[in-house]
C-alpha positions in Angstrom: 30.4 43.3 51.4 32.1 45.0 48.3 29.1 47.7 46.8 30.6 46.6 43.3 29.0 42.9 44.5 25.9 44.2 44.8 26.0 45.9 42.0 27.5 43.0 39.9 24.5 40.6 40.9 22.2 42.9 40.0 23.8 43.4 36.8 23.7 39.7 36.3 20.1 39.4 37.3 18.9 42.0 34.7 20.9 39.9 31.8 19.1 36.7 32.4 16.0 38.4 33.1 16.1 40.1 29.4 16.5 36.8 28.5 14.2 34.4 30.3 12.0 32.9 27.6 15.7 31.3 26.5 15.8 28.4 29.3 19.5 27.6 27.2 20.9 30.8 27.9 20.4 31.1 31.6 21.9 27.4 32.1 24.3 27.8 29.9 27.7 26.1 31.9 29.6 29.0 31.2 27.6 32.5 30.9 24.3 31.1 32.8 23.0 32.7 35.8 24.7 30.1 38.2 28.0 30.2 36.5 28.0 34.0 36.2 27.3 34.4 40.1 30.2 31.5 40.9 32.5 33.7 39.2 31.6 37.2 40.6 31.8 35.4 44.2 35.7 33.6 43.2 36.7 37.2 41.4 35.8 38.9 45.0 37.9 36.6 47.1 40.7 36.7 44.6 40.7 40.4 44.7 40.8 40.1 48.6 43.4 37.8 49.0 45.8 39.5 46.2 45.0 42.9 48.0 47.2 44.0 51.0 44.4 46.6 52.2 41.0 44.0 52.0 39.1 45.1 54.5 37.4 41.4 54.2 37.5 39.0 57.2 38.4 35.6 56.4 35.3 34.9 57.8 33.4 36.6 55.2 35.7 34.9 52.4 35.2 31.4 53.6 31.4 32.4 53.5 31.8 34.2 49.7 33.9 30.8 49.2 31.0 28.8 49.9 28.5 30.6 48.0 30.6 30.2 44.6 30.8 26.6 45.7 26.6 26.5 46.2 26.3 28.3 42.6 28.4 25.9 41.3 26.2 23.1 42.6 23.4 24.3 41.1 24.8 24.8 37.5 25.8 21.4 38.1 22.0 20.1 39.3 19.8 22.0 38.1 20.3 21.7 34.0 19.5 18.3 33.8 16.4 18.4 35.6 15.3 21.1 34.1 15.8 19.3 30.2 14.3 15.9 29.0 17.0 13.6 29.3 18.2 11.9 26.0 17.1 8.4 25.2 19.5 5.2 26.5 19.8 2.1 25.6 19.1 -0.7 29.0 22.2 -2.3 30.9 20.0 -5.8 29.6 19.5 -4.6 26.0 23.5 -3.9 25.7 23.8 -7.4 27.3 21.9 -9.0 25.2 22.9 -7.4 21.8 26.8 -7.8 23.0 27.3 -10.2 25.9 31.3 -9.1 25.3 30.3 -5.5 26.7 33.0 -3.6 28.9 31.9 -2.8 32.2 32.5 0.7 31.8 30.0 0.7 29.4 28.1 -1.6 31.4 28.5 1.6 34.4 27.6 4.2 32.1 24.0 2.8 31.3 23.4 1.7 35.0 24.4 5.2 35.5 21.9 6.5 32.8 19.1 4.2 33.5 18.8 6.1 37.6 18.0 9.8 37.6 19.1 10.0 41.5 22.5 8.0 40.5 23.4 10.3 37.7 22.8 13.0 39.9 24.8 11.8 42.7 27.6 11.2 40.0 27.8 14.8 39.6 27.5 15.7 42.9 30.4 13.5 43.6 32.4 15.3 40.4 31.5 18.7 42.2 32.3 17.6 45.4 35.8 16.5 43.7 36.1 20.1 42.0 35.7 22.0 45.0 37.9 19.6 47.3 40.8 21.5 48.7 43.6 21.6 46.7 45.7 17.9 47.4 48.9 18.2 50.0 52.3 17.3 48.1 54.9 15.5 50.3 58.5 16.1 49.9 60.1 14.5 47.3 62.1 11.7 48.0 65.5 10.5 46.0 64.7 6.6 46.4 62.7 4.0 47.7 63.1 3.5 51.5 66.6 5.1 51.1 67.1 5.3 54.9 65.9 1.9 55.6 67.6 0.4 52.7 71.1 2.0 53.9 70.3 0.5 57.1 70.1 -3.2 55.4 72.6 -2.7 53.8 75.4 -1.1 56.3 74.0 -4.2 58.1 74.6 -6.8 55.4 78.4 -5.1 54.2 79.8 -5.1 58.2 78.5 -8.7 59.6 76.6 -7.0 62.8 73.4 -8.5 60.9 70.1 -5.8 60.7 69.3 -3.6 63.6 66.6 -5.4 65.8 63.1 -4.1 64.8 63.8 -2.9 61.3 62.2 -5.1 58.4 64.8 -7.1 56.8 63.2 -7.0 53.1 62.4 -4.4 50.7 59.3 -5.8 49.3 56.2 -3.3 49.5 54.7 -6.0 52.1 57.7 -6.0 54.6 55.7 -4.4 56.8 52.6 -6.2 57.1 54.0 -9.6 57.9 53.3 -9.9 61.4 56.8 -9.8 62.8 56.4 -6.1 64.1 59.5 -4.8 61.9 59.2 -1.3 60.3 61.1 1.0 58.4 63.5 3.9 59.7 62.1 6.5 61.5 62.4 8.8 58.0 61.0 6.6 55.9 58.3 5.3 58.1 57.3 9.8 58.1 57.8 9.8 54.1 55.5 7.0 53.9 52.4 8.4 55.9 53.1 11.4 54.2 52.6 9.9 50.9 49.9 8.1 51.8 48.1 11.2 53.2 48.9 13.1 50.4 47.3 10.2 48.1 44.2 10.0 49.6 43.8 14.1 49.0 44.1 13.5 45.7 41.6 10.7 45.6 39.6 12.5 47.6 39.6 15.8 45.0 39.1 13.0 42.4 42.7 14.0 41.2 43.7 10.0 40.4 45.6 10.7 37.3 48.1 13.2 39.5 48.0 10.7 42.5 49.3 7.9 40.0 52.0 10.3 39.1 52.8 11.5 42.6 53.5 7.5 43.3 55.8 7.1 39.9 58.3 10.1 41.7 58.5 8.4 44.9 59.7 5.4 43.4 56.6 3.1 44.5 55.2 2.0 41.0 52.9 -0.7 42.9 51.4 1.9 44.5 50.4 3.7 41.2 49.1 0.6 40.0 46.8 -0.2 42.7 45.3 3.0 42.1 44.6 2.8 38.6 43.0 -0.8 39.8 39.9 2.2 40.8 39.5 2.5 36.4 36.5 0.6 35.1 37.5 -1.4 32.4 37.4 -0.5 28.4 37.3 -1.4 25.2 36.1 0.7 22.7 36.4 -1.8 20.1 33.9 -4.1 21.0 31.9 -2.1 23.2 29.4 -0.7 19.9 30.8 3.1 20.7 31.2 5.4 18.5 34.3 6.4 17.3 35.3 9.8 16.1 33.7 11.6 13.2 36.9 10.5 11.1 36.4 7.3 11.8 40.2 7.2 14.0 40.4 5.4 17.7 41.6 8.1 20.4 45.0 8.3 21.2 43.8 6.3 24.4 42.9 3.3 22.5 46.3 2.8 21.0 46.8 0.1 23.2 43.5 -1.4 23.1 41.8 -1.6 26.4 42.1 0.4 29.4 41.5 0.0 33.3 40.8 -2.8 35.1 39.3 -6.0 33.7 39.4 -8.0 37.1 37.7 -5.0 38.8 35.6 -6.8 41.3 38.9 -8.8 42.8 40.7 -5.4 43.1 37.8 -3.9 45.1 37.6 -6.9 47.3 40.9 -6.7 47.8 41.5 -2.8 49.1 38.2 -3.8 51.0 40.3 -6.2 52.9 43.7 -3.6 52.9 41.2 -1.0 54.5 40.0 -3.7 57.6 43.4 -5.0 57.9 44.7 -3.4 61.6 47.9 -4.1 61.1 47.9 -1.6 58.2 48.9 2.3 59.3 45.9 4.3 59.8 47.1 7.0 56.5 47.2 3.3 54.5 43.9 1.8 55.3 42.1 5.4 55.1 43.5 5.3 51.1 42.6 2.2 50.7 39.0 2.9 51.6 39.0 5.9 49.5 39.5 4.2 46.7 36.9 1.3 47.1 34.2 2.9 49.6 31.8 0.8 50.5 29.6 0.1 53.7 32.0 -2.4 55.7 35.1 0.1 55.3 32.7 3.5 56.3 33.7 3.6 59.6 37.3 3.9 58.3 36.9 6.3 55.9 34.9 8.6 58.0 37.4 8.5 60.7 39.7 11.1 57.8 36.5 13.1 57.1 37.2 16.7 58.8 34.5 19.0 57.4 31.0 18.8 56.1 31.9 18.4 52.7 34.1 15.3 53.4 31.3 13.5 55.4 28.8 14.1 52.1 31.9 13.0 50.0 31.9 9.9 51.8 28.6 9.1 51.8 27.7 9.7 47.6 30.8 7.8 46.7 29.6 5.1 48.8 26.2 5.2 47.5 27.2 5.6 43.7 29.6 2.5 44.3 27.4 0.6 45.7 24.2 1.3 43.3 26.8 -0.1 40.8 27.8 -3.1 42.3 24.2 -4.2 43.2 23.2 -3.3 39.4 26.4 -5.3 38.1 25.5 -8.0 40.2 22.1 -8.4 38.9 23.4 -8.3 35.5 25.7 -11.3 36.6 28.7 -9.0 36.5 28.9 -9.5 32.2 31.6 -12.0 30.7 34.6 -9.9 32.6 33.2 -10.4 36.0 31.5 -13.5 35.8 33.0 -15.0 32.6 31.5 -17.7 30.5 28.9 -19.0 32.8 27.5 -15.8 32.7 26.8 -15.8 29.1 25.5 -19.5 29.3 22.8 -18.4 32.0 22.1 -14.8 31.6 19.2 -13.9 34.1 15.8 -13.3 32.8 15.5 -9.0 32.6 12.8 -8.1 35.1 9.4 -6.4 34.4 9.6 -2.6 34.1 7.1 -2.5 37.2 10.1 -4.5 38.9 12.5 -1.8 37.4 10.8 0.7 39.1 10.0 -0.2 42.4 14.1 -0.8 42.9 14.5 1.9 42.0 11.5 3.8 44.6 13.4 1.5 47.2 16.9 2.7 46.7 15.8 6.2 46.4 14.3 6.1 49.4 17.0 4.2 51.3 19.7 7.0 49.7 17.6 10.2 50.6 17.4 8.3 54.2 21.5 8.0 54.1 21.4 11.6 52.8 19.5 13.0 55.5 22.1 12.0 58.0 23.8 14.8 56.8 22.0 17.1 58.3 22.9 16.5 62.3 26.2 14.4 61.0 29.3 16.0 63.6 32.3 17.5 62.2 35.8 18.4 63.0 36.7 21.4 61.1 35.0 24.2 59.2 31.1 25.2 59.4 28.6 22.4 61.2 25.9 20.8 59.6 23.0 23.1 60.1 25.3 26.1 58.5 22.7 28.1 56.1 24.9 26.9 52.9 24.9 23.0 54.3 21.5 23.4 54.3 21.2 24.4 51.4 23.6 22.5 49.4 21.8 19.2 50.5 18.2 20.6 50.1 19.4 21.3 46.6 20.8 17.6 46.1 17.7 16.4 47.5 15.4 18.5 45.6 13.8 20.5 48.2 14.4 23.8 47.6 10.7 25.2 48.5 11.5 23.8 51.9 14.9 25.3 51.9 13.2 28.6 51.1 10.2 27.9 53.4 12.8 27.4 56.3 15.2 30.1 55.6 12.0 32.9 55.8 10.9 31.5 58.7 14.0 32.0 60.0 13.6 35.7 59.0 10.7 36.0 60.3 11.4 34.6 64.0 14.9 36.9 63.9 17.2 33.8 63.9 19.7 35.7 62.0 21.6 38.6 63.5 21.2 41.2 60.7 24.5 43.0 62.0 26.5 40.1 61.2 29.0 39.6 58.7 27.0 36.5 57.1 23.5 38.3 56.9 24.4 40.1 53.3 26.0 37.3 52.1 23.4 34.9 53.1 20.4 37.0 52.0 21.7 38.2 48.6 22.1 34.4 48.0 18.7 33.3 48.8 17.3 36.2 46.9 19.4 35.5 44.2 18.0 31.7 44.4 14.5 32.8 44.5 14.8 35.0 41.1 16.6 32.2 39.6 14.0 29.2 40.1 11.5 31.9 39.4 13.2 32.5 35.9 13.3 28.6 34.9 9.8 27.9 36.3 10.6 26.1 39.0 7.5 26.3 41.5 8.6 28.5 45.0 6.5 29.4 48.1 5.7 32.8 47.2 5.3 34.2 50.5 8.6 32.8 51.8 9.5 34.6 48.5 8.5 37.7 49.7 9.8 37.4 52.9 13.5 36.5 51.8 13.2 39.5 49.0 12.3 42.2 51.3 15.1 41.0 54.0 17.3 41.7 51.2 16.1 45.1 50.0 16.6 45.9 54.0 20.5 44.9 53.4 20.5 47.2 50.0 19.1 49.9 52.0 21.5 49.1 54.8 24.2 49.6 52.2 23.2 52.8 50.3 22.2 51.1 47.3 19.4 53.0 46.4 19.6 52.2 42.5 18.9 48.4 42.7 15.8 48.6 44.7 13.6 49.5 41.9 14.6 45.7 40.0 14.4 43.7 43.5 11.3 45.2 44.6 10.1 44.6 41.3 10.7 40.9 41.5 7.5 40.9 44.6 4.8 40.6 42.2 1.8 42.2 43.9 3.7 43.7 46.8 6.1 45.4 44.4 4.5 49.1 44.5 3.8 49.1 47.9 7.5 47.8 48.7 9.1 50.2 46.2 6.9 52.8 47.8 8.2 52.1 50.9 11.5 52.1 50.3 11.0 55.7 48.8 9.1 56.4 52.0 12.1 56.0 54.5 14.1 58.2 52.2 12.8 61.3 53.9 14.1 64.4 53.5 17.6 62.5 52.2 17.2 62.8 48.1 16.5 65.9 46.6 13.8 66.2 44.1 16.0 65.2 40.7 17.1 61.8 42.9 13.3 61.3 43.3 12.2 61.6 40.1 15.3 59.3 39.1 13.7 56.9 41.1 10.4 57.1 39.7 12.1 56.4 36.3 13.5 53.0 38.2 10.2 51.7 38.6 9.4 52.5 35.0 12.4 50.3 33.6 11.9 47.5 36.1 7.9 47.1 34.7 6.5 48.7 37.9 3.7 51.1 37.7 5.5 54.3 38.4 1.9 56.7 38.7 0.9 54.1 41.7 4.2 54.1 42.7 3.7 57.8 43.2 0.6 57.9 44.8 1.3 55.6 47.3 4.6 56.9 48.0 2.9 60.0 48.8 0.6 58.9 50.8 2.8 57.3 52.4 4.8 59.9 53.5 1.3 62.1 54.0 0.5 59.9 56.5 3.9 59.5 58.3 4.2 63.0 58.3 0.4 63.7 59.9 1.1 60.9 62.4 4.4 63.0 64.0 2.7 66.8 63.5 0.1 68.1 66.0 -3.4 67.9 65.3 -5.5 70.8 63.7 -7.0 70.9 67.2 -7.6 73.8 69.8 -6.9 77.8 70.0 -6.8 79.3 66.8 -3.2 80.3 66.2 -1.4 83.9 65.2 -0.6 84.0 61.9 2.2 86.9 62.9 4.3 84.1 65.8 4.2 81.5 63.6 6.5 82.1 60.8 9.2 80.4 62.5 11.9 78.4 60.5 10.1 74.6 59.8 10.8 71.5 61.3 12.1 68.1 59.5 8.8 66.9 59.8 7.0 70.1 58.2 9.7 70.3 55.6 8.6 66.4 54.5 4.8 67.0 54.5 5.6 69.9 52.1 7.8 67.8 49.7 5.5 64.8 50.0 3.9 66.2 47.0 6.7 66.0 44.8 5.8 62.1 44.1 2.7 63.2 42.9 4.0 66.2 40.4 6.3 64.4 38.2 3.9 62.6 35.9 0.7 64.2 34.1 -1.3 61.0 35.4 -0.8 61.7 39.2 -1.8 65.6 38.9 -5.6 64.2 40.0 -4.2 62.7 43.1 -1.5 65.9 43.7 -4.3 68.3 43.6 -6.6 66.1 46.0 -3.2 66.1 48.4 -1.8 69.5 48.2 -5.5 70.7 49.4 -5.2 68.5 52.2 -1.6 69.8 53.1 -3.1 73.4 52.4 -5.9 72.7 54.7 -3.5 72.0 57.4 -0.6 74.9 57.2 -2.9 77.3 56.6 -4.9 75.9 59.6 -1.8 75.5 61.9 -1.2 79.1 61.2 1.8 78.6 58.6 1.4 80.5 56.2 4.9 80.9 54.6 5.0 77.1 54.1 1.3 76.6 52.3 2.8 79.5 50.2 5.8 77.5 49.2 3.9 74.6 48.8 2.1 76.4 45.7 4.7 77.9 44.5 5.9 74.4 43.8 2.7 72.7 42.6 2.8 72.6 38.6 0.4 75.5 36.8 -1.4 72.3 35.5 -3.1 71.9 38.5 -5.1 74.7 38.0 -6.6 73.7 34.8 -8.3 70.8 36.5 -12.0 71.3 37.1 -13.2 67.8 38.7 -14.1 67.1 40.9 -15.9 70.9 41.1 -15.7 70.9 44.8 -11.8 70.2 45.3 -10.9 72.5 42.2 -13.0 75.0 43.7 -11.2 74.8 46.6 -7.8 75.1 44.7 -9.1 77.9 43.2 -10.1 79.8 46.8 -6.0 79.0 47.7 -4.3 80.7 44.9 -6.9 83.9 45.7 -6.0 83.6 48.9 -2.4 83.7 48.1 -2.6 86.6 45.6 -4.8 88.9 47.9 -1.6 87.7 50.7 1.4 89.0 48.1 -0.9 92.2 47.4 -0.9 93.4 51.3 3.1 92.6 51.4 3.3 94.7 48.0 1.9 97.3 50.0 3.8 97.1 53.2 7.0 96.8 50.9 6.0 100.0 49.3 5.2 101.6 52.2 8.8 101.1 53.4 10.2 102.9 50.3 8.6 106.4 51.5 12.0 108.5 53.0 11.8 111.9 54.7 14.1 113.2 51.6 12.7 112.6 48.4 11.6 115.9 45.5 8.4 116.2 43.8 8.4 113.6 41.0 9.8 111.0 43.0 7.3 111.3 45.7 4.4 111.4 43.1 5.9 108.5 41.8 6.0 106.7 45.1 2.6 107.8 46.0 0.9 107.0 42.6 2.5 103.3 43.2 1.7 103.4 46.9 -2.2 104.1 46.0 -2.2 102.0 43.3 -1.1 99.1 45.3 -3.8 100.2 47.9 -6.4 99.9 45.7 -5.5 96.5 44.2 -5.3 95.0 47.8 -9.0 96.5 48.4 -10.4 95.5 45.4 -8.9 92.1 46.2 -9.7 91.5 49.8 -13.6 93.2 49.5 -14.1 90.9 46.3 -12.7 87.8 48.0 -14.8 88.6 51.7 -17.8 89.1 49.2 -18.1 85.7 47.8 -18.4 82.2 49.2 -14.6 81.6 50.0 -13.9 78.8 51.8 -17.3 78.8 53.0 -18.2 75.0 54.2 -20.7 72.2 53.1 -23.3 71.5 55.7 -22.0 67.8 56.1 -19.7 69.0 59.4 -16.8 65.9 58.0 -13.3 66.6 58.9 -12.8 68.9 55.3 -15.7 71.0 56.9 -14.3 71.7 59.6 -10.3 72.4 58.4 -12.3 74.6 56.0 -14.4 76.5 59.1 -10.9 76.8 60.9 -9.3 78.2 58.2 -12.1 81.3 57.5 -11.7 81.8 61.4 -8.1 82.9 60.8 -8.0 84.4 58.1 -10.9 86.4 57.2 -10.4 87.9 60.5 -6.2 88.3 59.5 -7.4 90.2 56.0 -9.5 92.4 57.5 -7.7 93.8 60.0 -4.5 94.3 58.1 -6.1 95.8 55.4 -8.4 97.6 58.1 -4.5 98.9 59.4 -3.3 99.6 55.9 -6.2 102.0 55.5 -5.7 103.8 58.3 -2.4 103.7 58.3 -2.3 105.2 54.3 -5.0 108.2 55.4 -2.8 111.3 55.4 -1.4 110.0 52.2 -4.4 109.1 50.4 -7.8 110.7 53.0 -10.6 108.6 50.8 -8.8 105.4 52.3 -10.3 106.4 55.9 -13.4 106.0 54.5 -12.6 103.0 53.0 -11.8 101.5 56.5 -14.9 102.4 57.8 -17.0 101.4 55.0 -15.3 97.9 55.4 -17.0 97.6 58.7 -20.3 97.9 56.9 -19.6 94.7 54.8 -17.9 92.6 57.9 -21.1 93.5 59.8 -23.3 92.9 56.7 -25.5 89.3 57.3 -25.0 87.9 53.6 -21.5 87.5 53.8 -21.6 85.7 57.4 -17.8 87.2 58.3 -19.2 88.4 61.7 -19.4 84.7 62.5 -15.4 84.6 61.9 -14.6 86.9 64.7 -16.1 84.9 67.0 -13.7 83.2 68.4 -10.6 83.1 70.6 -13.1 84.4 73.6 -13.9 87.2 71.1 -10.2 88.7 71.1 -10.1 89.2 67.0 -13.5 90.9 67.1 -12.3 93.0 70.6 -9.0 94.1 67.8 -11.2 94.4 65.2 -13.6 97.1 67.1 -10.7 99.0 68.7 -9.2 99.4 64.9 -12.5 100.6 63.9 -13.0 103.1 67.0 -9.5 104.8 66.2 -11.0 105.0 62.6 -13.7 106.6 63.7 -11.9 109.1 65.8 -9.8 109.9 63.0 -12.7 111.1 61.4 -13.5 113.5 63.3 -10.1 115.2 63.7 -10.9 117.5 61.3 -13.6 119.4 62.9 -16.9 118.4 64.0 -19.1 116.1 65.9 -20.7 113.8 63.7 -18.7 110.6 63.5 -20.5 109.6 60.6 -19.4 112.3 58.4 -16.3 110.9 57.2 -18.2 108.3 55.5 -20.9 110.7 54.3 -17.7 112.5 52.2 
């Protein structure tokens, strides 16, 4: 499907939903939400069919086709049962106030006095609309001008007409019995024409059809079409006339249509049962009167599934007529005088209603045929838009959407196939729409047919329109939104992430949940795919290693969280958990990244006292773990060749540094860093894991910095030793630390100490406790 589609519908979407308090503006006919989807759907297959490099199947057009045809059945629906219908004046009531009334004014209050019929009216006008377009024979240049030259030739020479060929030119010279027919070109002109007739009755196209019959010379056809016309007479029918007070141009004449209406429908009734009719003939015929006795022989033209409903409303709407005209005793033009002398007592308004409950019922029951009914060409019956378009004419469009998501659910669709956009972005689209003009939905079939389509906007890279459909879940929005920002991963860098968090904000989601959960999310994704904090202590030195994926997304998990000042709370709570665990997994270099990330607001926070505490003890750690590289960076400056001052230089920076890291390390060892609660929970013991490696890791490297710096600075062998005094010292409880790793750290941390301590006695002597007596 085109991205722009997308797109476009969304665009749409967000129009009407600015404006959903105004019920007018989102059914308008021409800029309403139905009529604005219609014509993004028709624009799309006209820019496929006008383009020679459309990459669109005809499969996927036929199915965009029938989607602008579904849209349009709505807009043409939905209004009126969504407004309070306008009051009418009673089939009886016109009757009786002017017995002379013209049946098609008689019609148009039947019509108005039946919601169903009115809607079946325009269901038939829609059906008419989207009919395909009418087939136009070839044009002829007389009437029967091969068979007539055969008469003729016949006639002029004596040999008499050639046996089998009708010997009048009448319109009946067929259908006399005798088995004569016209030539063999006429005979082809003439199914032709009536085939092409009965596609423009069938697309409701009469005035053309009467026209169609004028060119081909057959003016009797014309007017047994027009014979279809209800009868009028604006003059005595109580109508209004124009604001100027002038008749239309139609009433020049009078009256219009057909005043003996009832004969004339008899009469094609007759026409379509007649068998010794041609099959294109008696088909028209029963097009233009449809009733039950001439079904079978209008169905027998109906190809597709729009035909077959065709068939059915036309012959429900004429027949809901005819039953209503009969009860009105068919008015003076059908019944004449002795109607007017015994006009039938109007029934109760209980009466009225129950016929009406009754024919309702027995029309939905025809209706439902619909649903199983065979057909020749095109989509079957129990396609998804079939389905649809008859759930909407029967007003079930909960249990349309009830079905559809249970088809979701149970993976009925194929979510690969070229339908499965086209088909979700519709239902979604339908939920919104009932949603905006308060009609009641199920909203957990909702929720189901919204998220299969946020899958298909996912599918398709549209990242910027999940925000507003994820919005449209109600409850589940955050968590869906968060989900969606979940799966992106490692994918969006951190400006497309906090452009998504400024989505949520303009589609009325709360973007600090949003956040929150999204990071948590992605915390816990992340945790589930990473080893546990389990096991040998690891060595800080092998694990610097470049980081995985995985790694990489616990790190920038915390981004969610750092955006807004109302999520720092929750990003200082997580980034000591994601601390907890590099620095516990022995990866240092990440935790360090991680902070230098974090925003400097996080360290202003001082509740709760235990996790800001805790905070507090990282970015000591991290200082203290910059000052030992300061001094190993230094210590790489020193070069064999260097004169007086630049070596005093060097030196005075080299012991500077020296003492800094010392100060640092003995300050940090001498306090209650990351020292544990007694409650032994899972914190506790991240905590304990992490003073196991790295009081241990401080020690000895700034144990090996001293000893290393002692012919530069001597006091700094003293310092070493001295340092032994406070690991060994019971009130700091770092003797505990070493003991781990079967003692391995303690066994380095003695042998660093011994060489210490034979340093100190290299310059003469036997006391090894001189040096620190100095």
């Amino acid at each position: 499907m085109s991205e722009s589609l997308y797109s476009s519908c969304a665009d749409v979407l967000s129009v009407c939903q600015a404006a959903k308090d105004d019920l007018a503006a989102i059914l308008d006919p021409n800029m309403g939400f139905a009529p604005r989807l219609r014509q993004l759907c028709r624009d799309r297959i006209t820019e496929a069919e006008n383009s020679a490099s459309s990459d669109v199947s005809q499969e996927e057009l036929d199915i965009l086709r029938m989607e602008a045809n579904t849209w349009g059945l709505l807009q043409a629906i939905i209004p009126a049962r969504k407004t309070e219908p306008e009051p009418r004046v009673h089939p009886r009531t016109l009757l009786a106030t002017n017995p002379y009334t013209p049946t098609s004014t008689l019609a148009q209050a039947i019509m108005d006095s039946s919601v169903l019929l009115t809607e079946l009216v325009v269901v038939r006008e829609w059906l008419h609309e989207t009919a395909p377009q009418p087939q136009h024979p070839e044009a002829t240049t007389g009437y029967w001008k091969f068979t007539k030259h055969n008469v003729m030739q016949g006639l002029r020479t004596g040999s008499g007409i050639r046996e089998g060929l009708v010997k009048e030119l009448d319109p009946d010279a067929m259908n006399r019995g005798d088995g004569r027919s016209l030539a063999a070109d006429d005979a082809g002109s003439e199914k032709s024409l009536a085939q092409a007739l009965y596609s423009f009755v069938r697309a409701g196209r009469l005035d053309e059809a009467v026209e169609l019959c004028r060119k081909a010379h057959q003016p009797w056809r014309a007017a047994s079409i027009r014979g279809s016309l209800l009868f009028q007479w604006r003059a005595i029918a109580n109508e209004q006339r124009n604001d100027d007070g002038i008749d239309d141009a139609d009433d020049a004449e009078g009256w219009q249509g057909n005043p003996r209406r009832k004969l004339w429908k008899s009469t094609c009734a007759r026409a379509a049962l007649n068998p010794n009719l041609p099959d294109p003939e008696r088909i028209l015929y029963a097009a233009l009167a449809p009733c039950p006795q001439t079904f079978s022989i209008l169905k027998s033209a109906c190809r597709t599934w729009e035909d077959n409903l065709w068939a059915q409303i036309s012959i429900l709407c004429e027949e809901k007529q005819t039953a209503e005209m009969i009860k009105l005793g068919g008015g003076f033009w059908d019944g004449g005088l002795a109607v007017l002398e015994n006009m039938p007592s109007p029934p109760s308004q209980e009466e009225d209603a129950a016929e009406e409950e009754e024919w309702e019922k027995e029309a939905t029951s025809t209706l439902e045929t619909l649903g199983s009914v065979h057909v020749e060409d095109g989509p079957t019956a129990d396609h998804a838009f079939h389905v649809s378009q008859l759930a909407i004419i029967l007003d079930r469009t909960s249990s349309l959407l009830e079905t559809f998501a249970a088809g979701l659910k149970n993976g009925n669709f194929d979510p690969e196939s070229s339908e499965y956009p086209t088909m979700t972005r519709f239902f979604a689209h339908l939920c919104l729409y009932l949603r905006m003009i308060d009609i009641t939905i199920p909203p957990l079939a909702t929720q189901v047919i919204l998220e299969a389509y946020l899958q298909v906007l996912e599918a398709a890279g549209q990242r910027e329109l999940i925000a507003m459909y994820a919005g449209a879940l109600g409850d589940n929005a955050v968590e869906r939104y968060a989900m969606f920002l979940t799966s992106l991963e490692l994918t969006a860098d951190i400006n497309e992430r906090r452009l998504a968090l400024t989505r949520a904000r303009e589609h009325g989601l709360d973007v600090h949940r949003v956040a929150v959960v999204t990071a948590e999310r992605t915390i816990d994704r992340a945790f589930e795919l990473l080893p546990q904090m389990k096991g040998p202590l690891p060595s800080v030195i092998t694990l610097q290693a470049t980081p995985s994926d995985i790694e990489l997304l616990l790190l920038r998990s915390i981004e969610w969280t750092t955006f807004e000042d109302g999520t720092h709370d929750t990003a200082l709570e997580q980034a000591t958990v994601i601390l907890r665990y590099f620095l516990g997994a022995g990866r240092v270099s990440l935790a360090k990244n991680l902070m230098e990330v974090l925003p400097r607001e996080l360290a202003s926070i001082d509740q709760p006292e235990e996790r800001a505490t805790e905070y507090l003890h990282y970015r000591q750690f991290f200082t203290i773990w910059d000052s030992l590289d300061r001094v190993v960076e230094c210590q790489s400056l020193e070069v064999s060749i260097m004169n007086r001052d630049t070596r005093a230089a060097w030196l005075s920076d080299y012991k500077g540094l020296m003492d800094q890291a010392y100060d640092a390390v003995v300050k940090l060892l001498t306090s209650d860093w990351m020292m544990p609660d007694e409650t032994g929970d899972r914190r506790s013991r991240e905590l304990t894991r992490v003073r196991q490696i790295y009081v241990p890791e401080l020690v000895l490297r700034l144990h090996v910095m001293l000893y290393a710096s002692r012919e530069h600075v001597p006091e700094n062998l003293k310092r070493a030793l001295e340092l032994a005094n406070i690991v060994a010292d019971s009130r700091y409880k770092l003797y505990d630390d070493f003991l781990h790793l079967d003692g391995r750290r303690l066994g380095e941390y003695l042998d660093a100490v011994r060489r210490a301590t034979i340093a100190g006695l290299e310059g003469g002597g036997s006391d090894p406790f001189k040096i620190i007596l100095l």
